[in-house]
mmCIF file of the N, C-alpha and C atoms, coordinates in Angstrom:
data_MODEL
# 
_entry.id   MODEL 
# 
loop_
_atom_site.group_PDB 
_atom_site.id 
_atom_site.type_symbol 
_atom_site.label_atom_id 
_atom_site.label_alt_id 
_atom_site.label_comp_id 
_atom_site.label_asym_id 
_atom_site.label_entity_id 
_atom_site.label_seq_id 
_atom_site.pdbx_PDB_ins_code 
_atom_site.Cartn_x 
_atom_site.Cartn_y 
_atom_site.Cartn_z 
_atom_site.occupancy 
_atom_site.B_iso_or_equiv 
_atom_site.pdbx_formal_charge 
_atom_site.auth_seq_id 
_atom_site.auth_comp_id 
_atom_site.auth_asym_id 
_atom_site.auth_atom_id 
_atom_site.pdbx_PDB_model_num 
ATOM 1   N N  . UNK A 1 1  ? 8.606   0.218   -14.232 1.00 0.00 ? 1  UNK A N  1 
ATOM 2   C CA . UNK A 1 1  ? 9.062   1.392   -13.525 1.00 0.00 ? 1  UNK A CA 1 
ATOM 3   C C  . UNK A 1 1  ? 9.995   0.942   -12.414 1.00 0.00 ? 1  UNK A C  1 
ATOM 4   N N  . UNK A 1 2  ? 11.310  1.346   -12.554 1.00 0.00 ? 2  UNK A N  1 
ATOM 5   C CA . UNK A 1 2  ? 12.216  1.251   -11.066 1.00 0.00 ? 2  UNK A CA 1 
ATOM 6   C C  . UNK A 1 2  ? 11.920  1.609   -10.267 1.00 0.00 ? 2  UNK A C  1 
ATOM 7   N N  . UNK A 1 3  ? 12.080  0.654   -8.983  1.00 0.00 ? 3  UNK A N  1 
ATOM 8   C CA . UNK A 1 3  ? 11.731  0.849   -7.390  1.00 0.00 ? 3  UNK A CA 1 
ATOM 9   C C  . UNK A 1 3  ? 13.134  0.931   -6.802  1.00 0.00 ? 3  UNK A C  1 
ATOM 10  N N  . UNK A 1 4  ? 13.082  1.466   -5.749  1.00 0.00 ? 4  UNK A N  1 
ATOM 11  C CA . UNK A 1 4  ? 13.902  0.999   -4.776  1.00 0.00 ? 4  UNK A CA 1 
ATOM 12  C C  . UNK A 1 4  ? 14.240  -0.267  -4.863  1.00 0.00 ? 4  UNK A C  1 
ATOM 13  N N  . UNK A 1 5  ? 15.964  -0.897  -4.213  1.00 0.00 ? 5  UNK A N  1 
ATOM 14  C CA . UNK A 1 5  ? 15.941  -2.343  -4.316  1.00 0.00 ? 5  UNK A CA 1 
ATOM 15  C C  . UNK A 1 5  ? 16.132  -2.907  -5.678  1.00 0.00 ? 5  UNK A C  1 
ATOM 16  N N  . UNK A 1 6  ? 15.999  -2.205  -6.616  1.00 0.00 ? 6  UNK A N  1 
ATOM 17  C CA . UNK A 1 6  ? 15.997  -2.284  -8.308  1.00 0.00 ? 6  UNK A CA 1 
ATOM 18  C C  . UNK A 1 6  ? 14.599  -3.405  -8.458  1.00 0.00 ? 6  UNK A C  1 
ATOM 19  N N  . UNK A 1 7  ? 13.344  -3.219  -7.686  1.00 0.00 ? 7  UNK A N  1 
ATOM 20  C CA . UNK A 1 7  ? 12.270  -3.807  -7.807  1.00 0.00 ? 7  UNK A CA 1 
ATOM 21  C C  . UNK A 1 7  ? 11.625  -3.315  -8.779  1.00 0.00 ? 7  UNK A C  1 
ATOM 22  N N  . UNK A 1 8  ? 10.792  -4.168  -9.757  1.00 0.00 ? 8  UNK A N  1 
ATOM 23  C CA . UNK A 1 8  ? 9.740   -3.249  -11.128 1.00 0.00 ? 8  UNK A CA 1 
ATOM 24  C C  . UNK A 1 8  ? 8.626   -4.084  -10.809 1.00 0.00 ? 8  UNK A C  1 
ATOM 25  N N  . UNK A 1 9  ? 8.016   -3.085  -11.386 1.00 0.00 ? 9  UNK A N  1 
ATOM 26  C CA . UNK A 1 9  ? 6.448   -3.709  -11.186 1.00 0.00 ? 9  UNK A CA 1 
ATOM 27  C C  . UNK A 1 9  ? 6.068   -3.391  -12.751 1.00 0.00 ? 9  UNK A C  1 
ATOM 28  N N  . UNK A 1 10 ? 5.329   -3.889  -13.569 1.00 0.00 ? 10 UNK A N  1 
ATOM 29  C CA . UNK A 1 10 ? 4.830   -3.442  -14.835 1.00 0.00 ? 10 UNK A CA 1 
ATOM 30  C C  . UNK A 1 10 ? 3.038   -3.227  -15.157 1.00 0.00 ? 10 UNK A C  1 
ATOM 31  N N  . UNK A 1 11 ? 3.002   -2.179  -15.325 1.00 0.00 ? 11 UNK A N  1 
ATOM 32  C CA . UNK A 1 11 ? 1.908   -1.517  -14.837 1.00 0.00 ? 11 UNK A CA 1 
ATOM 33  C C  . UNK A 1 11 ? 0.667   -2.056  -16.366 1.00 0.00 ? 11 UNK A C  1 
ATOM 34  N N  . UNK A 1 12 ? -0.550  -2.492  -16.032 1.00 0.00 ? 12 UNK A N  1 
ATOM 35  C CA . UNK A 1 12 ? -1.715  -2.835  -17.507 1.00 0.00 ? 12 UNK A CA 1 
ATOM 36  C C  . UNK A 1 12 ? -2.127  -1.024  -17.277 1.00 0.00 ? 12 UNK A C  1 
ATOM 37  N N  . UNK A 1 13 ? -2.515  -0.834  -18.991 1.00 0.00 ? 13 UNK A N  1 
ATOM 38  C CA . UNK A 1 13 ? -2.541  0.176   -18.707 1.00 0.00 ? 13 UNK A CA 1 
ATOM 39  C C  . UNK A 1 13 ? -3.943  0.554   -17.948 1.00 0.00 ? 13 UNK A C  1 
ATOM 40  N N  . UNK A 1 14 ? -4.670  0.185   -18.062 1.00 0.00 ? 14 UNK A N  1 
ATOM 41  C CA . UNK A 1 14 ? -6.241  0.858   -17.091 1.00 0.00 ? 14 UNK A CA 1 
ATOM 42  C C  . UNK A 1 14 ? -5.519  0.760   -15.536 1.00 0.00 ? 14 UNK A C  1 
ATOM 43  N N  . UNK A 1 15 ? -4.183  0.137   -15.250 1.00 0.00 ? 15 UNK A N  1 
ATOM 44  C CA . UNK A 1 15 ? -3.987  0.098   -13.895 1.00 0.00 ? 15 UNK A CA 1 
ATOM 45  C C  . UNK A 1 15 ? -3.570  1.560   -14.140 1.00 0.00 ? 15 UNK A C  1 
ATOM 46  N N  . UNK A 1 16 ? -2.405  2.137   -14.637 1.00 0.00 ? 16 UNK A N  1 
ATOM 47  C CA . UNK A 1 16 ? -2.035  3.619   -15.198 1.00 0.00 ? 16 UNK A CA 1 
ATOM 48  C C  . UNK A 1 16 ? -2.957  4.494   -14.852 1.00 0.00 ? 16 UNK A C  1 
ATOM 49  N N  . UNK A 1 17 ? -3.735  4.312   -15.415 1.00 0.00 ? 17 UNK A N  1 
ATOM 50  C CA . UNK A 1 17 ? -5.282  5.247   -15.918 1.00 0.00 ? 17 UNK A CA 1 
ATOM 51  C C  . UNK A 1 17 ? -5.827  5.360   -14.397 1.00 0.00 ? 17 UNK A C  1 
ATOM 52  N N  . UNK A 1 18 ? -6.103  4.284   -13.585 1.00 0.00 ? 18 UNK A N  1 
ATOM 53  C CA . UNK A 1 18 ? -6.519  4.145   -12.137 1.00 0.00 ? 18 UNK A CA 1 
ATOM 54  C C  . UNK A 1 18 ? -5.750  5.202   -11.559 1.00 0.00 ? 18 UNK A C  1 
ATOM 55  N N  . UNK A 1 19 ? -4.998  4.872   -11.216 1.00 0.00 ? 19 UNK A N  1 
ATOM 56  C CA . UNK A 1 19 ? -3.246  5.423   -10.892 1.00 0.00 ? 19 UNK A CA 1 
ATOM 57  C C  . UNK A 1 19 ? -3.435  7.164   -10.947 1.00 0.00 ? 19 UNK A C  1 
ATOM 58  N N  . UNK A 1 20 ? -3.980  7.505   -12.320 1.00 0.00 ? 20 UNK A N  1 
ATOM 59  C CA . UNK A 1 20 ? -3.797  8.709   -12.403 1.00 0.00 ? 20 UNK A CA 1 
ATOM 60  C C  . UNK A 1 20 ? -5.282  9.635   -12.258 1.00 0.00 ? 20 UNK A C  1 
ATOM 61  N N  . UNK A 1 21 ? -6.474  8.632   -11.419 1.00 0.00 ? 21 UNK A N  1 
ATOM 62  C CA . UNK A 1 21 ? -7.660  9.438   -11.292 1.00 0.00 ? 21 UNK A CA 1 
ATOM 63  C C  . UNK A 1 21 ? -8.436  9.075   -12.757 1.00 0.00 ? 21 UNK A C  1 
ATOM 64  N N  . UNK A 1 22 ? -8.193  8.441   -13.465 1.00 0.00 ? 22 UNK A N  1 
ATOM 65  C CA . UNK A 1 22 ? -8.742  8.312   -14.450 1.00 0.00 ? 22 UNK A CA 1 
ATOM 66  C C  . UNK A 1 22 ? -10.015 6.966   -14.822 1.00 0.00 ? 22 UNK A C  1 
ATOM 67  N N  . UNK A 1 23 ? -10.918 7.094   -14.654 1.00 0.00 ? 23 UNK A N  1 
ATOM 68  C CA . UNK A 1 23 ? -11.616 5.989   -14.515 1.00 0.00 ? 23 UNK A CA 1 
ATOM 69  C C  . UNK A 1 23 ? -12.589 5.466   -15.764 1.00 0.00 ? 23 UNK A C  1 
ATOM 70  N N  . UNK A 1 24 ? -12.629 4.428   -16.247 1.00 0.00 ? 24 UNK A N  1 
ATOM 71  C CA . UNK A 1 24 ? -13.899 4.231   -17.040 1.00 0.00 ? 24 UNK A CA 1 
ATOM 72  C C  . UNK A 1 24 ? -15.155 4.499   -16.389 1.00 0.00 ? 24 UNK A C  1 
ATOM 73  N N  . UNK A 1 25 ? -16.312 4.732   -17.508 1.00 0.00 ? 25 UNK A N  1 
ATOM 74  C CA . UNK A 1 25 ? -17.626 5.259   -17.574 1.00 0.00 ? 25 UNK A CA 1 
ATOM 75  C C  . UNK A 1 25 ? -18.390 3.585   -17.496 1.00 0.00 ? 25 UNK A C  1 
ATOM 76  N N  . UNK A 1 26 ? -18.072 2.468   -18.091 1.00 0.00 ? 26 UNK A N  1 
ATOM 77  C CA . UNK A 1 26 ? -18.562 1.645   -18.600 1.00 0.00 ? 26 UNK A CA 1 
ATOM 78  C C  . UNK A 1 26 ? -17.647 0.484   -18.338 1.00 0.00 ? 26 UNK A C  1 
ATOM 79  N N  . UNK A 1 27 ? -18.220 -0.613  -18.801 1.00 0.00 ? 27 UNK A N  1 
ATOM 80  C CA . UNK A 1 27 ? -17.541 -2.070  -18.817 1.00 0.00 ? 27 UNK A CA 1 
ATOM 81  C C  . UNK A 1 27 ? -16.740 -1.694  -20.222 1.00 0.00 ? 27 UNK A C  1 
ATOM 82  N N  . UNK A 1 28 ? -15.338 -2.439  -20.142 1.00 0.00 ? 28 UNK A N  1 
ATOM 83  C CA . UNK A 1 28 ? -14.654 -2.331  -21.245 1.00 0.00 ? 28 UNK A CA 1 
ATOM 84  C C  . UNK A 1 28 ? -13.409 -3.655  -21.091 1.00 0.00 ? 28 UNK A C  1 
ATOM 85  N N  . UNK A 1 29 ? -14.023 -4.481  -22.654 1.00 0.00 ? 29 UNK A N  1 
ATOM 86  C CA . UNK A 1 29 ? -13.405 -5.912  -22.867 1.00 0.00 ? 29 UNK A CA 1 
ATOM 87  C C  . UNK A 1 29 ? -11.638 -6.138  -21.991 1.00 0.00 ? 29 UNK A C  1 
ATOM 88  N N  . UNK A 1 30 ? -10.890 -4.211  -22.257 1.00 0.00 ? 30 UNK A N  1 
ATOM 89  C CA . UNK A 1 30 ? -9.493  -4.842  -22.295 1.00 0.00 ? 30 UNK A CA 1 
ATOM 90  C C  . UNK A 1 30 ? -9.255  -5.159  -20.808 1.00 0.00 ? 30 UNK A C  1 
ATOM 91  N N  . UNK A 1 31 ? -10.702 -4.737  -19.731 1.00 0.00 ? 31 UNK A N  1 
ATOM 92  C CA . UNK A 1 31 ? -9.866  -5.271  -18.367 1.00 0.00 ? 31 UNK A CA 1 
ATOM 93  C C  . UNK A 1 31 ? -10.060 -7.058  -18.236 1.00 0.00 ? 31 UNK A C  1 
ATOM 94  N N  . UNK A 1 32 ? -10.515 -7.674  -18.870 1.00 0.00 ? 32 UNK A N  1 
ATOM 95  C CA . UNK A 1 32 ? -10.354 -8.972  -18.820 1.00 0.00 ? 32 UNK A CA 1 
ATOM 96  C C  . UNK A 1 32 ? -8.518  -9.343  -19.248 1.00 0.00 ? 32 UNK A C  1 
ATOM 97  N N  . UNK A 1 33 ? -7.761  -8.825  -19.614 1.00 0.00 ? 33 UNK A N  1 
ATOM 98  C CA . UNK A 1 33 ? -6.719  -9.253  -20.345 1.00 0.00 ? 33 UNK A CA 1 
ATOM 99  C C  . UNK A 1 33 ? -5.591  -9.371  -18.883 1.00 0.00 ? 33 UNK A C  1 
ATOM 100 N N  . UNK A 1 34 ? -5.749  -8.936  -17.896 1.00 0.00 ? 34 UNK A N  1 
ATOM 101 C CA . UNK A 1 34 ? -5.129  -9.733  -16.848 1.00 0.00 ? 34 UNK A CA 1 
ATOM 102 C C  . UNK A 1 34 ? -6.261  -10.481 -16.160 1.00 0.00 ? 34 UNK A C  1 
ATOM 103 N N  . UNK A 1 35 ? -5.531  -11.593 -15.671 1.00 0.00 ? 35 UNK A N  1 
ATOM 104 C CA . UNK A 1 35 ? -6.420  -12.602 -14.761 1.00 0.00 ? 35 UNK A CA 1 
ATOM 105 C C  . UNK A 1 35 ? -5.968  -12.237 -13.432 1.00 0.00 ? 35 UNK A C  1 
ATOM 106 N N  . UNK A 1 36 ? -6.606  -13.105 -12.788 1.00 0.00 ? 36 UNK A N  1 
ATOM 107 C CA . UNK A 1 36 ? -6.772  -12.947 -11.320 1.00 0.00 ? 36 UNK A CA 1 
ATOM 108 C C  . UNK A 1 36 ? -5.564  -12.842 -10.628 1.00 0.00 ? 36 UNK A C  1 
ATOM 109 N N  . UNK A 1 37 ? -4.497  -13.943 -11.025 1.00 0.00 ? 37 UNK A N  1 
ATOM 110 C CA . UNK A 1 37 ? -3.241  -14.246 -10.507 1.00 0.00 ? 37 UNK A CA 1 
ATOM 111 C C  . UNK A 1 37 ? -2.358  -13.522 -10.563 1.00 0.00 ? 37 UNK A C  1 
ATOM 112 N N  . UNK A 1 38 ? -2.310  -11.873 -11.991 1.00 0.00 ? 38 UNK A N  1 
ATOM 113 C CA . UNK A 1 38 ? -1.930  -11.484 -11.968 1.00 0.00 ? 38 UNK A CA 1 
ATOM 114 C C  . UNK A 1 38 ? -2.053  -9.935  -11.609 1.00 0.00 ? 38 UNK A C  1 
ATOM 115 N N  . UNK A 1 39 ? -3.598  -9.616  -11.289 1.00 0.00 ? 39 UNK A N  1 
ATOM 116 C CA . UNK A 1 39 ? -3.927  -9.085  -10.207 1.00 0.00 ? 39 UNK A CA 1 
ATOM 117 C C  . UNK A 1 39 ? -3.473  -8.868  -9.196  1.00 0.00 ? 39 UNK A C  1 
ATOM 118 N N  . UNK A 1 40 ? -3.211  -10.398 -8.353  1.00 0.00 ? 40 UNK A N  1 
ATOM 119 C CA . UNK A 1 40 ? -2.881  -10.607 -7.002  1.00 0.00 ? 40 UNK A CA 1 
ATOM 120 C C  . UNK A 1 40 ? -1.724  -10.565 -7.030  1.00 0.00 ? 40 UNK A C  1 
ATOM 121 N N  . UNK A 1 41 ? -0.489  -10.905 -7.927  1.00 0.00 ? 41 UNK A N  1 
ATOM 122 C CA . UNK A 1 41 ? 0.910   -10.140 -7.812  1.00 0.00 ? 41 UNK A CA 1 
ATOM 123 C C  . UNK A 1 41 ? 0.836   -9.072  -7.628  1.00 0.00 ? 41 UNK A C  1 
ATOM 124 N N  . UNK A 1 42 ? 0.325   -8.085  -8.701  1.00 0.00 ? 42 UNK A N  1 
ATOM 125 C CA . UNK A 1 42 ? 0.615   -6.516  -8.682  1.00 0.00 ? 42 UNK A CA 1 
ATOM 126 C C  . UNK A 1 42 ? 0.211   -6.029  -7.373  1.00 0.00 ? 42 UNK A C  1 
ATOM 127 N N  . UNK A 1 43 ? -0.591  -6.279  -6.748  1.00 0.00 ? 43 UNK A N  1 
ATOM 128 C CA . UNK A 1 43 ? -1.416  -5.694  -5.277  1.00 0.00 ? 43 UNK A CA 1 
ATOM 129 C C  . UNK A 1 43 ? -0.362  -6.142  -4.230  1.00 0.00 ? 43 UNK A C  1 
ATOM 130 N N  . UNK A 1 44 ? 0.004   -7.350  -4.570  1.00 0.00 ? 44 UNK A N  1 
ATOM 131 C CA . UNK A 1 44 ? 1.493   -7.845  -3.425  1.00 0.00 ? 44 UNK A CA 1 
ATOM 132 C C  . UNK A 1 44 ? 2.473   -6.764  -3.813  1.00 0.00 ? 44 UNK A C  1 
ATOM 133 N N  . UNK A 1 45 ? 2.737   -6.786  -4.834  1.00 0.00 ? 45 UNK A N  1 
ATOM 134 C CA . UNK A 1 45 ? 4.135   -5.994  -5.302  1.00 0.00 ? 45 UNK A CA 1 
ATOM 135 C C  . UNK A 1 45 ? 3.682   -4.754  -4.604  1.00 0.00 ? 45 UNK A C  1 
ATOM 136 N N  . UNK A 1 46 ? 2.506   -4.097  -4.741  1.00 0.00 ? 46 UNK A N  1 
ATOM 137 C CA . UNK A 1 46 ? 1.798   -2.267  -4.436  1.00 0.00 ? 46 UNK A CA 1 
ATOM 138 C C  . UNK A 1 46 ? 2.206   -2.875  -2.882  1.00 0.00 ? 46 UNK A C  1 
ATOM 139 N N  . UNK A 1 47 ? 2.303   -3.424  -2.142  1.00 0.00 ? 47 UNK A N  1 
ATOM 140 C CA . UNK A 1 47 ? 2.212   -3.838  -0.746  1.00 0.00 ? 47 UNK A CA 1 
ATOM 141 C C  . UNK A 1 47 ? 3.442   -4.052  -0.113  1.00 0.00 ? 47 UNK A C  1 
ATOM 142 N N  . UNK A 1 48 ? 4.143   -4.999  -0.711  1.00 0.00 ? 48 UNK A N  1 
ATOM 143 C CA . UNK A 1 48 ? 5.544   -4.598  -0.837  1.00 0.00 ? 48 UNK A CA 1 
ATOM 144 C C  . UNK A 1 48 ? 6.101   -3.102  -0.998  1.00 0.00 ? 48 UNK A C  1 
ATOM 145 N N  . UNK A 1 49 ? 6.316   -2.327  -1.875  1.00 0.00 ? 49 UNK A N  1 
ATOM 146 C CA . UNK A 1 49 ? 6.472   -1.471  -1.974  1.00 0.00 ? 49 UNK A CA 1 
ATOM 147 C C  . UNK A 1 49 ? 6.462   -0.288  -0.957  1.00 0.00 ? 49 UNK A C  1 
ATOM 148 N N  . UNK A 1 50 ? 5.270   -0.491  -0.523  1.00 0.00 ? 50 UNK A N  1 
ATOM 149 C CA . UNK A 1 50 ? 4.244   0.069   0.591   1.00 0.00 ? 50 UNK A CA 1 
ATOM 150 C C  . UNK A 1 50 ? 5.694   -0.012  1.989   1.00 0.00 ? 50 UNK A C  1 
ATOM 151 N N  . UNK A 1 51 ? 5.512   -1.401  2.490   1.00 0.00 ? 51 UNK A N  1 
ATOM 152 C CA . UNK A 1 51 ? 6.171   -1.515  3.405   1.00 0.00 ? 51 UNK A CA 1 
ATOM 153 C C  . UNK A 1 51 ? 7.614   -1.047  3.489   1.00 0.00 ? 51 UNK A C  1 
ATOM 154 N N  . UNK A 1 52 ? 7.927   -1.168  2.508   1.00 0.00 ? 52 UNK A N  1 
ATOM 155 C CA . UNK A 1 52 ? 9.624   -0.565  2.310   1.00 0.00 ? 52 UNK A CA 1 
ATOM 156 C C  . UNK A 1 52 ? 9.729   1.055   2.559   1.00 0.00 ? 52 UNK A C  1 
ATOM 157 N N  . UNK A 1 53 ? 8.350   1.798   2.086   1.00 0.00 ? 53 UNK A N  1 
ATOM 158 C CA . UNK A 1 53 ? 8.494   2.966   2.239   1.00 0.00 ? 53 UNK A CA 1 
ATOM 159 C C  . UNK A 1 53 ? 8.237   2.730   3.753   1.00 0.00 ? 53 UNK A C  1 
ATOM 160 N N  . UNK A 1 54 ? 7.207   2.555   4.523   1.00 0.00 ? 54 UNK A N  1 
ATOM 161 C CA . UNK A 1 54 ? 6.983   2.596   5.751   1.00 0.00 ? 54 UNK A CA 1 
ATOM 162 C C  . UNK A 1 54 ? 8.175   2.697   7.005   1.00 0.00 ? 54 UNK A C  1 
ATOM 163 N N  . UNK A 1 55 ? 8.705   1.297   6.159   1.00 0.00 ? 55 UNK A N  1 
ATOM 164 C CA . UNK A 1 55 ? 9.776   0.674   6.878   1.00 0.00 ? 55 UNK A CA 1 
ATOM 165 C C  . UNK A 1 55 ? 11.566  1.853   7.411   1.00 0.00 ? 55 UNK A C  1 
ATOM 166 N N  . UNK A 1 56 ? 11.620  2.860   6.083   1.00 0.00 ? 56 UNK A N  1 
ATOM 167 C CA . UNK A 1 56 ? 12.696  4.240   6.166   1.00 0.00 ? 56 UNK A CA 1 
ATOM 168 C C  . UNK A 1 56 ? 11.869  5.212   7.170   1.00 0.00 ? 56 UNK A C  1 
ATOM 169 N N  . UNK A 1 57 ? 10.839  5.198   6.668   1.00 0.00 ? 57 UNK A N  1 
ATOM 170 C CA . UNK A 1 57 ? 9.943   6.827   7.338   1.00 0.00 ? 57 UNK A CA 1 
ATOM 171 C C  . UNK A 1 57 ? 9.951   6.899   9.406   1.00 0.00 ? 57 UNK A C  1 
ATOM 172 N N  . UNK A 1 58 ? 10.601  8.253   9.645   1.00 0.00 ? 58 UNK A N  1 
ATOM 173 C CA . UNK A 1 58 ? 10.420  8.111   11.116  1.00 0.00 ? 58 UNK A CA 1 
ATOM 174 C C  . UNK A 1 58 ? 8.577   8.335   11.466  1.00 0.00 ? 58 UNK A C  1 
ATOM 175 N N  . UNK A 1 59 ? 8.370   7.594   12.871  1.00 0.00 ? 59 UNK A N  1 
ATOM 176 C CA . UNK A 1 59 ? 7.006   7.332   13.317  1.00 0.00 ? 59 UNK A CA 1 
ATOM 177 C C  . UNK A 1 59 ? 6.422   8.689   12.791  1.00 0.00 ? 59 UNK A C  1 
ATOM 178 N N  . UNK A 1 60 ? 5.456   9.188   12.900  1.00 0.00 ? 60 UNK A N  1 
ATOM 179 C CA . UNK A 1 60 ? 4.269   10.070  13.083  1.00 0.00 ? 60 UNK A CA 1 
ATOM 180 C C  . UNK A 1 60 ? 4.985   11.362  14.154  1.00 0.00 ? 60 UNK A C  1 
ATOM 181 N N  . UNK A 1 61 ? 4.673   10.384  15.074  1.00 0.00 ? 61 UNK A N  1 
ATOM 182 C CA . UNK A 1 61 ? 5.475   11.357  16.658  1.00 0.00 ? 61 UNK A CA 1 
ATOM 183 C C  . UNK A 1 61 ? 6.320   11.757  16.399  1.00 0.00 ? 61 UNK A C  1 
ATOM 184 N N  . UNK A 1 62 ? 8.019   11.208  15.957  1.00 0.00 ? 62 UNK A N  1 
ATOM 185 C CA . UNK A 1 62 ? 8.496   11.785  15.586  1.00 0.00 ? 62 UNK A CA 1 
ATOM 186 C C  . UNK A 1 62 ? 8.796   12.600  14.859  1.00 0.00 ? 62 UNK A C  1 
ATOM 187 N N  . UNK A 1 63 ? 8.095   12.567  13.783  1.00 0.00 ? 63 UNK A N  1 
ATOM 188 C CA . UNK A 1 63 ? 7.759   13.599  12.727  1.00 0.00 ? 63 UNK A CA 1 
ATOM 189 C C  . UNK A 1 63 ? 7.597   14.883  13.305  1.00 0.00 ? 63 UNK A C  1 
ATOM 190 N N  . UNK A 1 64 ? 6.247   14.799  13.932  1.00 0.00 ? 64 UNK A N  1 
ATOM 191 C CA . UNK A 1 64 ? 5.690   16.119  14.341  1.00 0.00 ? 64 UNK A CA 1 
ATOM 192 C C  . UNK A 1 64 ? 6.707   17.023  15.155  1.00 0.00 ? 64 UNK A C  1 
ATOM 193 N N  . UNK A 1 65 ? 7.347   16.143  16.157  1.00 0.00 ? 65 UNK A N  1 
ATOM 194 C CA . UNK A 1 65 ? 8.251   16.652  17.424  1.00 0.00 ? 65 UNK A CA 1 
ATOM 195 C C  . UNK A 1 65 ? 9.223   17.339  16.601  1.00 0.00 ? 65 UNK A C  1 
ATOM 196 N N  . UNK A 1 66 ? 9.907   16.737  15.558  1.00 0.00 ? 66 UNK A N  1 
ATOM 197 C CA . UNK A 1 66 ? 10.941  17.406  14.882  1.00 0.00 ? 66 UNK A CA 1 
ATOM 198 C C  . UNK A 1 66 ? 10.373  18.765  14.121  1.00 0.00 ? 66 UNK A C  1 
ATOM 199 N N  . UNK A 1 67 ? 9.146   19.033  13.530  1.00 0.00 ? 67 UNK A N  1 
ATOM 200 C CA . UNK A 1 67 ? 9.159   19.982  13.191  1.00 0.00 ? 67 UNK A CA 1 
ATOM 201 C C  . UNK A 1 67 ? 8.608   20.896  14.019  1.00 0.00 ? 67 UNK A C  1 
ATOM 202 N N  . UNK A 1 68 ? 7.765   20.334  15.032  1.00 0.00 ? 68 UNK A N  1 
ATOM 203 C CA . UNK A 1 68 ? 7.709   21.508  15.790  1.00 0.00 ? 68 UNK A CA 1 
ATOM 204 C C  . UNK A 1 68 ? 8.938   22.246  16.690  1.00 0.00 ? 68 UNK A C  1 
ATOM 205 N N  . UNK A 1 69 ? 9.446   21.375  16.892  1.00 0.00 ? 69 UNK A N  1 
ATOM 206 C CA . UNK A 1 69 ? 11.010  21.718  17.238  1.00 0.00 ? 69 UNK A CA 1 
ATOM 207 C C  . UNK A 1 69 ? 11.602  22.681  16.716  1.00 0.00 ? 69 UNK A C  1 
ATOM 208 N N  . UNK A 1 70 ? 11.368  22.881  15.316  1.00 0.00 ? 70 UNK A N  1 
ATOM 209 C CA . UNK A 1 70 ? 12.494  23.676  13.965  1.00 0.00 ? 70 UNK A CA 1 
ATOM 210 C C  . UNK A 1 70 ? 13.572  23.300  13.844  1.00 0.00 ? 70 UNK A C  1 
ATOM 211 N N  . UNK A 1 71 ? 13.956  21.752  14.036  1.00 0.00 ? 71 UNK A N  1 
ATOM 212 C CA . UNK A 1 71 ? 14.668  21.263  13.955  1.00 0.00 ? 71 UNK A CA 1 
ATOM 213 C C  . UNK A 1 71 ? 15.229  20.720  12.024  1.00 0.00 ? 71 UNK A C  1 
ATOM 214 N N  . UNK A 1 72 ? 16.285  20.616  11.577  1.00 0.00 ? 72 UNK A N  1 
ATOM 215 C CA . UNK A 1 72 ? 16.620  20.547  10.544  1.00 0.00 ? 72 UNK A CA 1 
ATOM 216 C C  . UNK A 1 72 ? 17.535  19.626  10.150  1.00 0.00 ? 72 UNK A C  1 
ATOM 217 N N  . UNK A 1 73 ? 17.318  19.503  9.270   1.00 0.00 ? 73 UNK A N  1 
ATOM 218 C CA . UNK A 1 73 ? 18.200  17.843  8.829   1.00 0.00 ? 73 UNK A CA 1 
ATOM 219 C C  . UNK A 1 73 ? 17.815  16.880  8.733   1.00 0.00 ? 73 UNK A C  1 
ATOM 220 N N  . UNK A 1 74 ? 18.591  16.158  8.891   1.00 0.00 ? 74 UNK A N  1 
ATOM 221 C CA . UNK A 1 74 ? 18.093  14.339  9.081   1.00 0.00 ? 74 UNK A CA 1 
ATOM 222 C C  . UNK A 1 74 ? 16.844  14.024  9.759   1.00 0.00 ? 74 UNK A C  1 
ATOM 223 N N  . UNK A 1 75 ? 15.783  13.545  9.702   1.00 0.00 ? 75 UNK A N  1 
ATOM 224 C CA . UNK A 1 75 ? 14.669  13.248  10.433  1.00 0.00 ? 75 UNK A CA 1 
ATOM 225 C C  . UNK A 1 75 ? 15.452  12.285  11.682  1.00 0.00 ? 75 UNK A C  1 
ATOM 226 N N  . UNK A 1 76 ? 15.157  11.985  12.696  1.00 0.00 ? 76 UNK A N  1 
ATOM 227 C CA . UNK A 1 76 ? 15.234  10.956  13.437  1.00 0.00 ? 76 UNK A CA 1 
ATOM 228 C C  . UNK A 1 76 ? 14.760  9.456   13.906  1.00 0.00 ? 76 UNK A C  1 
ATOM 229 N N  . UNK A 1 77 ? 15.757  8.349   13.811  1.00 0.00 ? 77 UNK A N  1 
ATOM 230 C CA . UNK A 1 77 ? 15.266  7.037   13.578  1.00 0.00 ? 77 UNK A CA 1 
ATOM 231 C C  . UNK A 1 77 ? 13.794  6.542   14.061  1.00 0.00 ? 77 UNK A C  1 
ATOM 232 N N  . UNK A 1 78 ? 13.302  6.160   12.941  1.00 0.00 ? 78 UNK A N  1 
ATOM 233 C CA . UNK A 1 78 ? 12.129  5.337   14.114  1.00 0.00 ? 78 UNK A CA 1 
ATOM 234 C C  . UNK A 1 78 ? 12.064  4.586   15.183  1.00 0.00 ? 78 UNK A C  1 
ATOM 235 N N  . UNK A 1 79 ? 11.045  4.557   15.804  1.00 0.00 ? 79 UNK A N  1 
ATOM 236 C CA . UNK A 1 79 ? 11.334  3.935   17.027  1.00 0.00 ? 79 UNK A CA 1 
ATOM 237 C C  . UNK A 1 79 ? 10.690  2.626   16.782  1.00 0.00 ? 79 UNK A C  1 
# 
């Protein structure tokens, strides 16, 4: 799936299934088919990701101030 940055992440599917509220009942063989290492990429990559959004979004405060304002347009830079 394209990210921002033209970053991909490639999703196992029970990660999908997670993703979408969907959970197993039981133990099931196919979550052994990633290992650990590649676990710990995908959770970096979800983290990454994470921060990049963080990193555009104005603070909280500002948020609020602007809409209580009725102010329109462009949000204003973070601080």
């Amino acid at each position: 799936m394209p990210l921002t940055g033209g970053a991909k992440i490639d999703r196992h599917p029970l990660q999908v299934l997670e993703g979408q509220g969907i959970a197993t009942r039981s133990y099931h063989p196919l979550a052994d088919v990633q290992d650990e290492h590649e676990v710990a990429d995908y959770l970096g990559d979800i983290a990454g990701v994470i921060a990049q959004c963080v990193d555009v979004m104005p603070a909280h405060d500002v948020s609020l101030a602007t809409v209580m304002a009725g102010m329109t347009g462009e949000m204003p830079a973070r601080r």
